[in-house]
N, C-alpha and C positions, 0 to 999 in steps of 0.2 A: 357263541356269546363271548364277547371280547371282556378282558378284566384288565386291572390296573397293575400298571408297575408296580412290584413291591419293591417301598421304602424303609429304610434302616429306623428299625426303632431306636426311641431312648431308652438307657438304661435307668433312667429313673423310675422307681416303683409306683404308681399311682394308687394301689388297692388292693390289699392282702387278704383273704379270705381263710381263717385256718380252723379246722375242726371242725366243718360246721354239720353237726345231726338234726334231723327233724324225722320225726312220727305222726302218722298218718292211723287212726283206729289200730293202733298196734302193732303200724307195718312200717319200719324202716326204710323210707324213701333217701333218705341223705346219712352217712354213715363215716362222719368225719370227714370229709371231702376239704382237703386245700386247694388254693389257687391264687395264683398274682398275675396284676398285669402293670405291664409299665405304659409309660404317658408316648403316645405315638406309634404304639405294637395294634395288631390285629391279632388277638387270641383265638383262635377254636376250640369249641366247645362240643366233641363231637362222643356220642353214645345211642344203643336203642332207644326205641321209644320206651320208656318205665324205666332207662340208663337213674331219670333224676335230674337231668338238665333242668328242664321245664321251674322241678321247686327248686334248685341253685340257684334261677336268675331271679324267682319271684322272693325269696330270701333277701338277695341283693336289691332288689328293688323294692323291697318294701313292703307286699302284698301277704307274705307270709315274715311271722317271729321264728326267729331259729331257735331250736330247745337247748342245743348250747352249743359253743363254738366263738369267734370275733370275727370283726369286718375291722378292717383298719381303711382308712384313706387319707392318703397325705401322711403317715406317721399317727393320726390322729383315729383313736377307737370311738368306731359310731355305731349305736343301734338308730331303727326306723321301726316307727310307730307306724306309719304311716306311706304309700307310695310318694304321697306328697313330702314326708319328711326326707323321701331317697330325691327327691327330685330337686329339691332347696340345695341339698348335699351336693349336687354333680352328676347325679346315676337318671339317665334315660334310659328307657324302653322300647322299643317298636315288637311289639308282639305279631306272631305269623297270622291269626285270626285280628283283621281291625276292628276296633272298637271306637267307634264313630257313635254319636246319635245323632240321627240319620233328617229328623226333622229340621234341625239346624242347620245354620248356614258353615261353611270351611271356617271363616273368622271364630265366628261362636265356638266352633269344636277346638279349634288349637289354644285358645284363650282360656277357654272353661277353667275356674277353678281357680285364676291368676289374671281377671281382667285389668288393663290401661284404666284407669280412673280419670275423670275430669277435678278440677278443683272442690266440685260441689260432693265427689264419692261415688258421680252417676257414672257408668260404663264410659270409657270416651271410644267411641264406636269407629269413627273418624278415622284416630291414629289406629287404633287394633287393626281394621281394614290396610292402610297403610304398609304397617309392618308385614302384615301377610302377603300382600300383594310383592311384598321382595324379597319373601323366603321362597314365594312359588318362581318367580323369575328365578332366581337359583338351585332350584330344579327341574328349570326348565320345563315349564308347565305354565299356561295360559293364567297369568293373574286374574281376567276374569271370572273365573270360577270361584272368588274369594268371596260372595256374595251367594251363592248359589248351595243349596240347600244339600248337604252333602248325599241324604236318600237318594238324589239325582244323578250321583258320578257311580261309573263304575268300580266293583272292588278292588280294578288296580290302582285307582286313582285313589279312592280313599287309603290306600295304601301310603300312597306319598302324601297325602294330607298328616296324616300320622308322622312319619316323619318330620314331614315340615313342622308340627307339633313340638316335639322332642328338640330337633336344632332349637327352635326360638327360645329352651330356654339353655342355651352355648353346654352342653355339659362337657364333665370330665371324663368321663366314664360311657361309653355307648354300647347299649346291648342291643342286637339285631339276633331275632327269632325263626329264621327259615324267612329270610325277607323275603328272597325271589319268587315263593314260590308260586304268587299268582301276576306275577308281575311278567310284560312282553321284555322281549331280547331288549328290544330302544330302551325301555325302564327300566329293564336291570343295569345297562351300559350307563344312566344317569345317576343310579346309585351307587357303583363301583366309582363313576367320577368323584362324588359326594364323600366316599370312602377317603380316596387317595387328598382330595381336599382335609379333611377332618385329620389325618394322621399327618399333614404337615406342619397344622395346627398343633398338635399335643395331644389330642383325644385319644383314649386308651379305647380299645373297640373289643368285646368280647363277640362273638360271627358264633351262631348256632345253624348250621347245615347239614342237611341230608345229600348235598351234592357236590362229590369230592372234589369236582374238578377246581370250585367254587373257592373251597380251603385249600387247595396245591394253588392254585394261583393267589389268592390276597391273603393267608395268614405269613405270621410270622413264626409263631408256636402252634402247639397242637393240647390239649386237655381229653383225654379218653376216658368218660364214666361205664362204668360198667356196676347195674344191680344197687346204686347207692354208692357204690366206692370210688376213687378213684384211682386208674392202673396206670398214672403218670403221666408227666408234660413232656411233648420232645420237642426240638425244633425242627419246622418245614425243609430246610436247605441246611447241608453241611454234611460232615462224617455222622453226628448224632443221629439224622434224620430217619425214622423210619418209613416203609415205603407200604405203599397202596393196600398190597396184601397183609403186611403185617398189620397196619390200623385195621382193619374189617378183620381181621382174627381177635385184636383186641376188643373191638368193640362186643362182637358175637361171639368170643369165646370158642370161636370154630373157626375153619377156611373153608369158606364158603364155594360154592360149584361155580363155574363162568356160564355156564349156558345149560340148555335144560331138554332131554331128547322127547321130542313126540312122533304118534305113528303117522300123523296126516290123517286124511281123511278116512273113514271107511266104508264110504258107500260113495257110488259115483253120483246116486241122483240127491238132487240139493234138496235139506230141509227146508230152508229159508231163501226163498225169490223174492226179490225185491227190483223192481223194474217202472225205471221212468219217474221216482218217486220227487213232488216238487211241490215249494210253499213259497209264495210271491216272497221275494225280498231275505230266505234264510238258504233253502237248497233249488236246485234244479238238477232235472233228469239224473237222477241217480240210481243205478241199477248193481247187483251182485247179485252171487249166489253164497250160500254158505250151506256145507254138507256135515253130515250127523259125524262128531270125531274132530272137525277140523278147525284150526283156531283161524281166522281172522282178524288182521287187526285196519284199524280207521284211525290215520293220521292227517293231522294238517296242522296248522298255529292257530293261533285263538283265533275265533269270528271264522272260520274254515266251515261252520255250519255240522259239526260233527256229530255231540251230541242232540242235535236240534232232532236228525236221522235217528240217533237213537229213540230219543222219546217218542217220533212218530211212530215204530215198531211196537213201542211196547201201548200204544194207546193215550199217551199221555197228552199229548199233542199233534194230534189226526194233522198226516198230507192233505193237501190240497187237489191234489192230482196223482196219479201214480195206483199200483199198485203193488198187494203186496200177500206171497202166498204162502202158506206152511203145511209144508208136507203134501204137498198139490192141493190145499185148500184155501182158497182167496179169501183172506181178511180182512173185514170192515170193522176192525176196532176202536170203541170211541172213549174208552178206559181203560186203565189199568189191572179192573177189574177183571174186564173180558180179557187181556193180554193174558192173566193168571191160570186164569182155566183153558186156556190153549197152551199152557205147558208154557209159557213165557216169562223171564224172570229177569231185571232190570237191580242192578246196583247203581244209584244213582253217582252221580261228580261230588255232589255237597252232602257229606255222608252225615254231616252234623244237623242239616235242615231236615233234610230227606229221607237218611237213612237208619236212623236211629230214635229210641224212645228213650231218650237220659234218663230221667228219672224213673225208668222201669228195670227190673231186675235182668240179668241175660238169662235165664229162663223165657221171660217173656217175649224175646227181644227173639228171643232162636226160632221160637213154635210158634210165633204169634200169624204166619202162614198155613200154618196145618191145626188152626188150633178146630176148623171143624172137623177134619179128619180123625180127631185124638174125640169130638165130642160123641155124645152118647144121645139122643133123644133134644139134643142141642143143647146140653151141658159136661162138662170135662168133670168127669167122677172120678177122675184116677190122675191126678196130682201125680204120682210118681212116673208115669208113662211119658210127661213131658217132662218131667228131670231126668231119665232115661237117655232119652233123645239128645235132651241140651246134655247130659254128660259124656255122650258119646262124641257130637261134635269136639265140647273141649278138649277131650283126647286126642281126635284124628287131627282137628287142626290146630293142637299145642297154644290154647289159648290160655295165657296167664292171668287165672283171677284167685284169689282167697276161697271163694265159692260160687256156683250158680245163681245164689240171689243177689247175688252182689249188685248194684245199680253197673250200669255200662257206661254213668256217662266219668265210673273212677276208674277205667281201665283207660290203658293207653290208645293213641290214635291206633297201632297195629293192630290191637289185638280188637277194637270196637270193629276195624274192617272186617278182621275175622269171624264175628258175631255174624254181620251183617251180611256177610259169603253162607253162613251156616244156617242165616234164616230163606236163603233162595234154595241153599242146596236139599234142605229137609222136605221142600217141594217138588224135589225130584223134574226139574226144568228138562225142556230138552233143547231149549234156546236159553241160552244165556247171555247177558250185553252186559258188559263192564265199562263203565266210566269212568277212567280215571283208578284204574282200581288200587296202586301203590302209593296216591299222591300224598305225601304228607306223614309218610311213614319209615322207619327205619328200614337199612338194609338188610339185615337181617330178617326182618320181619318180610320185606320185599319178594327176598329169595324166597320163603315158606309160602308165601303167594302165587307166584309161579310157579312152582312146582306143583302145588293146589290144582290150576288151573291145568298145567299140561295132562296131569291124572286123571282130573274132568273131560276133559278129551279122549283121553285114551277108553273111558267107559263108555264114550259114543256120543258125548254132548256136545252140539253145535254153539262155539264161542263167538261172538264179536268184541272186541278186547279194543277200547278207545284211551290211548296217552299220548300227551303231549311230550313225551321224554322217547326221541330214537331211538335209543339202545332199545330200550324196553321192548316196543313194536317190535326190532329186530329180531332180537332174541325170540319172541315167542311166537311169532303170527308165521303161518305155513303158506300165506298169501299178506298181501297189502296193498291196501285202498286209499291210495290218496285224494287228498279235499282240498281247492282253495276258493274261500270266500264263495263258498256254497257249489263249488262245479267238482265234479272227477276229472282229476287230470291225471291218475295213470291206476297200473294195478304192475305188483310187482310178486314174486315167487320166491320162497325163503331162500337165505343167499343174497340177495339184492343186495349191493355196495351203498353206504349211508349216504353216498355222494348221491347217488340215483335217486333214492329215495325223497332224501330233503331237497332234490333239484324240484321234482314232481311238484309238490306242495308249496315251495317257495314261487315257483315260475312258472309253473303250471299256466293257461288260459283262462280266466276267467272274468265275470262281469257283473254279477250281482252284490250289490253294495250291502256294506251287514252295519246296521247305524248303530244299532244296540252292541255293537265292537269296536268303538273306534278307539283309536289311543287320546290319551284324557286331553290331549292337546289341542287335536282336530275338533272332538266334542265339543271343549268350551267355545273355541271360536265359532262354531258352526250356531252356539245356540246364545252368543254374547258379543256377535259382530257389531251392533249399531246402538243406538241411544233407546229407541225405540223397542229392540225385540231386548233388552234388559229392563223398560219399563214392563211390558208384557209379562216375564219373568217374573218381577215382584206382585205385578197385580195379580198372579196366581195365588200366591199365599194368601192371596186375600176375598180367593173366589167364592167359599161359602159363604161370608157373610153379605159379600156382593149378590150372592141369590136371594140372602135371605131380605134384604133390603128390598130386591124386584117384586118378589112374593110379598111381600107388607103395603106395598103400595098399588100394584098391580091386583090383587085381592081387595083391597079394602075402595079403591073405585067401582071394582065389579060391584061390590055390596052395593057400595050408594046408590050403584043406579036405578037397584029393587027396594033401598031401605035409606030414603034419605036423610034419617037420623043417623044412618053410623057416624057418619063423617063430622059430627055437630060435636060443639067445643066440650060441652057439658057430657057428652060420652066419651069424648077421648082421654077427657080428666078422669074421666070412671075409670076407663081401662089403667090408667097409670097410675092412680091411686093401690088398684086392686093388683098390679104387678110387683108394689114394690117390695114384698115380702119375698114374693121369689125370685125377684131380682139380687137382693143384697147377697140371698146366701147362693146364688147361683154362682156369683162372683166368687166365694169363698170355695164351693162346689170345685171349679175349674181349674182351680190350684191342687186339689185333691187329688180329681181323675187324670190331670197331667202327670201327676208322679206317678200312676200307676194303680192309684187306690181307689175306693168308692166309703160315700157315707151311707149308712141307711137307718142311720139311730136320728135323722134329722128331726122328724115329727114330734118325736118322744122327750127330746134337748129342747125344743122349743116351748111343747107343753110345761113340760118343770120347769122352761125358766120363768114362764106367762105365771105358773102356778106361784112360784116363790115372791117374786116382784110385786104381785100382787097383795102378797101376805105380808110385805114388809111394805107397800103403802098406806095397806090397810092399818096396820097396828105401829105406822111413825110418822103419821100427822104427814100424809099427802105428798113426802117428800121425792117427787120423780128423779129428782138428781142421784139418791142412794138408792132408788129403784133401780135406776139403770145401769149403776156401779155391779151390783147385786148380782142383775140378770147376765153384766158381762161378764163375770165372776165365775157362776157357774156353766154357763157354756165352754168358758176357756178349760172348768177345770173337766168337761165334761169330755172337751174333746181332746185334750191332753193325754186323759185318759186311753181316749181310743189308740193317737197316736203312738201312746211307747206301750202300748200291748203289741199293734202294730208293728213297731222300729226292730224292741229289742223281746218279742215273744216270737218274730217271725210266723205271725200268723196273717193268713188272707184275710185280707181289709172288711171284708164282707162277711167273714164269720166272726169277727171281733163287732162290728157293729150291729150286727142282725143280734149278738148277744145282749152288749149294751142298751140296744132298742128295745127288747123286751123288759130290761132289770129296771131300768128309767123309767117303762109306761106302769110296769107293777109299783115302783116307787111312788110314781104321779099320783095311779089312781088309791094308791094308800092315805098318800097326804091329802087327798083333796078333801076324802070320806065321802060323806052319800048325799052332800048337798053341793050344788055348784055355786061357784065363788065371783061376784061384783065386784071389784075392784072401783075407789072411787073415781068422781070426775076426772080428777087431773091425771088420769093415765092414758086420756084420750089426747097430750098435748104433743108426742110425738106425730101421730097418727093423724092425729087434724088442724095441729100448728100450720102458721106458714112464716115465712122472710120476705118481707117486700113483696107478700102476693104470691110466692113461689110455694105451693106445699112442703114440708120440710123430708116427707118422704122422696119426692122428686128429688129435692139436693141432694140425698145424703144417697141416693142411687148414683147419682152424676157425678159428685165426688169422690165415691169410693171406687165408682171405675174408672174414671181417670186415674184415682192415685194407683191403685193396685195395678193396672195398666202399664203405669209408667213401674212401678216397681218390677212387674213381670219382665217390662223389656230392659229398662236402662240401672237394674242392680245386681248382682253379681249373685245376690241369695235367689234374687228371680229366675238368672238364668239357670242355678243348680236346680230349681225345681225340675225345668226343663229335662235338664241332663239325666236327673233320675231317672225320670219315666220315659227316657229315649233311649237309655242303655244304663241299668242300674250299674253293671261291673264296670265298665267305661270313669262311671262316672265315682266311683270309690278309686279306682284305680288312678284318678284325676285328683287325688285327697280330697274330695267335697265328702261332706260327713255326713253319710247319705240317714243314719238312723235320727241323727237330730235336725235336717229337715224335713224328715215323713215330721217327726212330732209338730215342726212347728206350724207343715202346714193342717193340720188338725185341728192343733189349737186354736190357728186361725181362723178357721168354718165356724168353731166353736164361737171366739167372739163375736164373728158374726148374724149366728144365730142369736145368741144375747141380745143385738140390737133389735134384731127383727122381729123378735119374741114381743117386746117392748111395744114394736108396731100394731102387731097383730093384737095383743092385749086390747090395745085403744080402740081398732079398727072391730073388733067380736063385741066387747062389753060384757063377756063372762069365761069362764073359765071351767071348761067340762073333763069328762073321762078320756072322751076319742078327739078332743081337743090336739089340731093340727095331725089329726090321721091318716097316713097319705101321703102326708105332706113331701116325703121326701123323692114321692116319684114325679109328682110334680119337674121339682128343682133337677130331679135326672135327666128327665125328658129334654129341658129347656137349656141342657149345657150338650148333652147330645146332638139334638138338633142344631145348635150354634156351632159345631162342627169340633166340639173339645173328644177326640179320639177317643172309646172308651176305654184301651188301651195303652195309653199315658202317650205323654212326647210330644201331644199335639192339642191347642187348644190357646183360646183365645176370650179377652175379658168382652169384650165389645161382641162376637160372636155369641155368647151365651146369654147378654143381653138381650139380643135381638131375638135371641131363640125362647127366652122369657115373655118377651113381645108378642111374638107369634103366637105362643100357646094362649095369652090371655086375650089376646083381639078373634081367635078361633073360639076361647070360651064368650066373651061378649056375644060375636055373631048367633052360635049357637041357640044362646039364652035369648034371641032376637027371634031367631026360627020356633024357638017354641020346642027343639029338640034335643036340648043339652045331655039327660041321661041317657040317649039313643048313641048319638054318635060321640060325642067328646071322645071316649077312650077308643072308638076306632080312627080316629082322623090323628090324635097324637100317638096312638100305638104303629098307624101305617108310617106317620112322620118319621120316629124315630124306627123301624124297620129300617127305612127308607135312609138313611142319616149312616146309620152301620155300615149299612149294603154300601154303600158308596167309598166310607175310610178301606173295606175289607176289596172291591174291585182295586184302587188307588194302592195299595198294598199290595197285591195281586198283579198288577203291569208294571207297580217295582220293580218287585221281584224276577218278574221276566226279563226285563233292561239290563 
């Protein structure tokens, strides 16, 4: 991997950092730690994993208050409230995990938070497009993709999305988190360019790396944390400098071993035969052996089809062809489940998606493979048998936590792989496959892995060991299997010269295309060459409602042709009249579920507001105008409510509202007492008014989703709604204030429940107990099925609409057939099944891309 000349800093100071402590539940993470950098240096920032890096930069950027200590920049002492207040200041970020939301397009993600405005306030979409289009051309990346929906790119590519991010807004200060580390050779070579650009500029760069080479060629100085503290700045080149072995003694407080002895094999016949194994378009004919004792490793570069073999093995994603035998026994595994009980055990690559239960204790996290082993009659009666277990692990494999119950997702990246080594090993594997198994972890921590692994061998367990880092392969594998673009192009015997090895895999023969690997350049262009396959493109984001459209129409002909009144003017006004209750608030609904939340106090908000409205028509002389002040009144304050129980209780939305749902309907039916309530005439004038012939329920559907519409796309609060529910941390991490707009979209539902109440009032002509009960699965169903994710980040006003539509042209029909209590709730229960199933597949071939 080629890196950039190093250029002569300035000696001017850009950013002093002195004293700075932070505590963590009692546990000193930062422990007075200094540091300076000057305008033009490359700093390294290099310590284990729980060194403390991680909260120094998130201190400096904003995400964490330091409990005491200063930041000086430019001469001048700043605190930050906020990421965004670090970001106004000069201090960017590019963190090693991206944080992207992922339903949005590249423009939308680098923008979030700090949109181009047009004269009128609206987004100017235009220019942001524009500007991005020439930050990507300067890193050399297909501006096409500036429109394209960043879920779409791969995570090296969002990678530089992120970047491109951080430049657009010029900072002084640039912090880089382990950039490289999912990034190909070509992409790191345009980031080191990116580097040497930015330092001739002025930009002061602090470089957080676990890969020495990485800091011996582009810093200038060196920062070594160790435990919270730090054990001093030296400089890279000169008398001062210190060298390889002394930084890794500093970092680990030890001198670490170069290499690590194993015994080989110890049986000649192979545990694991694998022969001819092949999946159109990922691997072909792939065959080894792997014997009980002996480590094997599987190398190639990305899109090499590596792990793709792994997951075949362990069941996760079944060959096509091939087979594959254990212990002379041919297996046809078509999960991970059967992999389990054949003594197979699989660390995944993405230890964070895959391999871990964050918010579960490492207790749970160690035994949660043997937990029926541990049970009894199929319950675990002895709690301390699995602290036992997990505390023996923590010993053997020196894992650093405060306790066993501690959550895993507050331990460091080392020691969560450690958990996650100790939840295969408590199952006693006799095949093991490692993916990736150092990646993203300190050296020290590194070594204690290997040495793990070589001892796992030596007690007779057959490893398959997959890194994309040579040395590592080298060091440890007693054989190697190299890969390109899904073919075997050699096998080699410990000893192999790295030249041979990386020859194998760079140049190897091969011919099967890996699409889901391409570098982010080739991708855009392949899938943004013409005028035509970018209208395609967009028309995809818009393909739910393009069904839902076919299905309205396409339906509702079938009807006619057996029911020639559906289609009659005087029914379809029926149907539209009877939608627009759950239309308005469906619209308010979709703002909701796109953050991530859910209402279900709808029914009970609406009853109270029908209930109150009424009783201040009744008893103030008829006057709808203060009725309806009234009714928006309390839904606002109703669902205000919800939302900052929500924001700042950090409770799930649904046990906040399922509370309020019940407190509301005891309230309702208190005030109502034991007679139902008439409200006079003139409360029928929203409900059965019209405009020039227009019912006023129709308008006030048609204008609030146009406005809210245009709000969702072309306002900068719209878009944060987005970013909340596409990536909450993203999107704080963006300065959007994510707790004041959970509330505000709350209070929004709220108001417009108020209105709707109002309708419904006019549209019933009383006022009951179980008045509007239900109501709110209604409005779920019909933003679901419009395609709004139940899972935030996705979702749309005009889709919900139409998903509104649906449901009431399904209840019209029904109430035609004569069957409405029969099927209704199976045809919108299968709908919305149906509606999930489809976000949860689309999610699912994401993720595989």
């Amino acid at each position: 991997m080629s890196t950039p000349t190093a250029v002569p800093a300035s000696t001017d100071t850009v950013l002093v950092m002195e004293g700075i402590t932070k505590t963590f539940s009692g546990v000193r993470a930062l422990k007075g730690v200094s540091i300076d950098l000057r305008a033009g240096e490359v700093h390294a920032l290099l310590g284990q994993n729980g060194a403390g890096k991680s909260t120094l930069i998130k201190v400096l950027s904003g995400a964490h208050a330091p409990d005491s200590g200063s930041i000086t920049m430019e001469g001048k002492t700043v605190s930050f409230g906020s990421p965004a207040d670090a970001l106004r200041a000069g201090i960017g970020t590019v963190y090693q995990d991206p944080l992207v939301y992922p339903e949005l397009s590249v423009t939308e993600n680098i923008f979030m938070g700090r949109e181009l405005r047009d004269r009128f306030g609206n987004i100017d979409m235009r220019a942001q497009v524009k500007r991005v289009r020439e930050l990507l051309r300067d890193l050399e990346t297909d501006p096409n993709i500036a429109t394209l929906p960043v879920g779409t790119l791969s995570v090296a590519v969002r990678q530089l999305v992120l970047i491109a991010k951080v430049l657009s807004w010029e900072p002084k200060v640039l912090i880089f988190d382990e950039p490289t580390a999912i990034l190909t050779q070509r992409e790191a070579d345009i980031l080191f360019g990116i580097i040497r650009k930015l330092r001739t500029r002025g930009v002061g760069i602090i470089y957080i790396s676990h890969r020495m080479e990485e800091i011996f060629a582009l810093a200038d100085r060196v920062t070594v944390l160790k435990d919270g503290e730090s054990k001093g700045t030296w400089p890279i080149q000169g008398p001062e400098a210190l060298s390889y072995d002394r930084l890794i003694e500093l970092m680990a407080g030890q001198v670490l071993q170069e290499g690590i002895e194993t015994q080989g094999p110890l049986s000649d016949k192979p545990l694991l035969s694998v022969r001819h194994l092949s999946h159109v378009k990922t691997y072909q004919d792939i065959s080894f052996d792997i014997r009980p004792g002996e480590i094997v490793g599987l190398f190639g570069l990305v899109g090499a089809g590596r792990s793709e073999v792994a997951r075949a093995i362990f069941g996760e994603e079944p060959a096509q062809s091939g087979e594959i035998q254990l212990d002379g026994e041919v297996l046809r595994l078509r999960s991970p489940q059967q992999a389990v009980r054949k003594g197979i055990a699989y660390l995944p690559e993405d230890r964070k998606e895959q391999g871990i239960f964050g918010n579960l204790s490492i207790t749970y996290n160690a035994t949660i493979t043997i937990a029926k082993r541990l049970a009894k009659l199929g319950f675990i009666t002895n709690p301390r048998q699995e602290e036992q277990v997990t505390q023996q692990y923590v010993k053997d494999l020196a894992i650093k936590t405060p306790d066993t119950q501690t959550k895993i997702a507050n331990l460091s990246g080392g020691n969560q792989q450690k958990v996650v080594l100790a939840k295969w090993l408590a199952a006693k594997p006799r095949l093991l496959i490692l993916d990736e198994p150092t990646a993203g972890i300190d050296i020290a921590a590194k070594q204690e892995i290997h040495n793990l692994i070589a001892r796992l061998a030596s007690e007779g367990v057959a490893i398959l060991v997959i890194s994309s880092e040579l040395p590592e392969i080298l060091k440890l594998s007693d054989r190697i299997i190299t890969m390109r673009e899904g073919r075997q192009t050699g096998e080699f015997q410990r000893g192999a010269s790295p030249e041979a090895v990386l020859s194998a895999a760079m140049q190897g023969k091969a011919s099967i295309e890996q699409p889901g690997e391409q570098k982010p350049e080739q991708a855009a262009k392949e899938t943004n060459t013409t005028p035509i396959s970018r209208l395609m493109q967009h028309a995809a984001a818009y393909n739910r409602e393009l069904i839902l459209i076919a299905i309205l129409i396409i339906g509702s002909l079938i009807f006619q042709l057996f029911f020639p009144t559906f289609l009659t003017w005087n029914n379809i006004a029926s149907i539209l009249s009877n939608v627009a209750v759950v239309s308005i608030i469906a619209i308010g609904m979709t703002m909701v579920i796109v953050t991530g939340g859910i209402d279900v106090s709808i029914g009970s908000v609406v009853a109270i507001c029908m209930l109150i409205s009424a009783k201040v028509m009744v008893a103030g002389g008829d006057n709808i105008f203060i009725a309806l002040l009234v009714s928006l009144g309390v839904g606002l304050l109703a669902g205000a409510l919800n939302g900052t129980i929500v924001a700042f209780g950090r409770i799930h939305p649904i046990i906040v509202t399922l509370g309020t749902m019940n407190i509301i309907r005891a309230l309702h039916i208190d005030l109502l007492g034991p007679k139902w309530l008439t409200p006079p005439p003139v409360a029928r004038t929203l409900a059965l008014g019209n405009v020039f012939g227009i019912p006023i329920p129709w308008l006030l559907v048609i204008v609030l989703g146009v406005v809210v519409g245009l709000f969702l796309s072309r306002r900068p609060l719209g878009r944060a709604i987005y970013a909340i529910g596409g990536n909450p941390e993203a999107a704080r991490l963006a300065g959007i204030r994510t707790r004041w707009v959970t509330i505000f979209v709350y209070a929004a539902i709220g108001m417009l429940i108020g209105l709707a109440a109002l309708i419904q009032l006019g549209q019933s002509g009383t006022v009951q107990p179980n008045t509007a009960n239900g109501l709110e699965l209604q409005i779920i169903a019909a933003t679901v099925i419009g395609g709004t994710n139940i899972l935030g980040g996705r979702g749309s006003i005009l889709g919900s609409l139409l998903g509104a539509l649906l449901v009431a042209a399904i209840h019209n029909a029904l109430i035609t057939l004569g069957t409405i209590s029969l099927l209704e709730g199976l045809v919108i229960g299968a709908l919305i099944i149906v509606a999930v199933g489809i976000d949860m597949l689309q999610k699912r071939k994401a993720i595989k891309a």
